[in-house]
N, C-alpha and C positions, 0 to 999 in steps of 0.2 A: 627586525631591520630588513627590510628592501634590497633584494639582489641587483645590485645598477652595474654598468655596464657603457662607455663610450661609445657614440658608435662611430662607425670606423667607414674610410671612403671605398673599400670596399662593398662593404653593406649594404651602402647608398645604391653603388652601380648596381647589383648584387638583384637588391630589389624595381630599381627602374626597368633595367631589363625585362624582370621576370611580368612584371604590371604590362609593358608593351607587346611581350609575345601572349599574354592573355587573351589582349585589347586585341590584338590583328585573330587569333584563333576564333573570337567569338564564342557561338556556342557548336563548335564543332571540337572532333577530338582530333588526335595528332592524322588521325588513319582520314580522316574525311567526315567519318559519319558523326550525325545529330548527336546532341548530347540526349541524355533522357531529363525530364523536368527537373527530378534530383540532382542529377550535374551539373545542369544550368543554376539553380536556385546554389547550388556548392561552389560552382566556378565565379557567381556574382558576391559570393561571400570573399570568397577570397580575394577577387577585386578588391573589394570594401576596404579589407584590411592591408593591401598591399598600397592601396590610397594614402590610409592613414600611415604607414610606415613612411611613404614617401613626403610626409611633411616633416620629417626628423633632417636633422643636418650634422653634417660632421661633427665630430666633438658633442656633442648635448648628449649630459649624461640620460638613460633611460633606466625603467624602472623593469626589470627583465619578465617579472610576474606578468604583467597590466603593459607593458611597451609601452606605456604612457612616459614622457619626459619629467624630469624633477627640476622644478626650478628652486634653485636657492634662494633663500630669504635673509633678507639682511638681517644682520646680529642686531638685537635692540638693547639699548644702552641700560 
């Protein structure tokens, strides 16, 4: 069984935040200086995934392993 999880409007803000102060940092660190190419190639990964976080919406249960959403299926008769 699937560890799920609501998520909460928290979470939402939690991660928007965190994807815009990415977005404005670039590829620079907090001090100023360049990332090195592994930071970069690490900081666009995290991008990635804080993208796809932010397509999740209040309440839709998630699936805590995978962060992928669970949609329910209607009961078949």
């Amino acid at each position: 069984m699937a560890r799920t999880q609501k998520i909460t409007q928290y979470q939402v803000t939690e991660w928007k935040n965190t994807l815009e102060q990415m977005l404005e940092e670039g590829n620079f660190r907090q001090d100023g200086r360049l990332l090195s190419p592994a930071g970069i190639a690490e900081r666009k990964q995290e991008i990635a995934m804080l993208r796809g976080l932010n397509t999740l919406r209040v309440g839709q249960v998630v699936d805590l392993d995978t962060v992928q959403p669970i949609y329910k299926h209607p009961k078949e008769d």
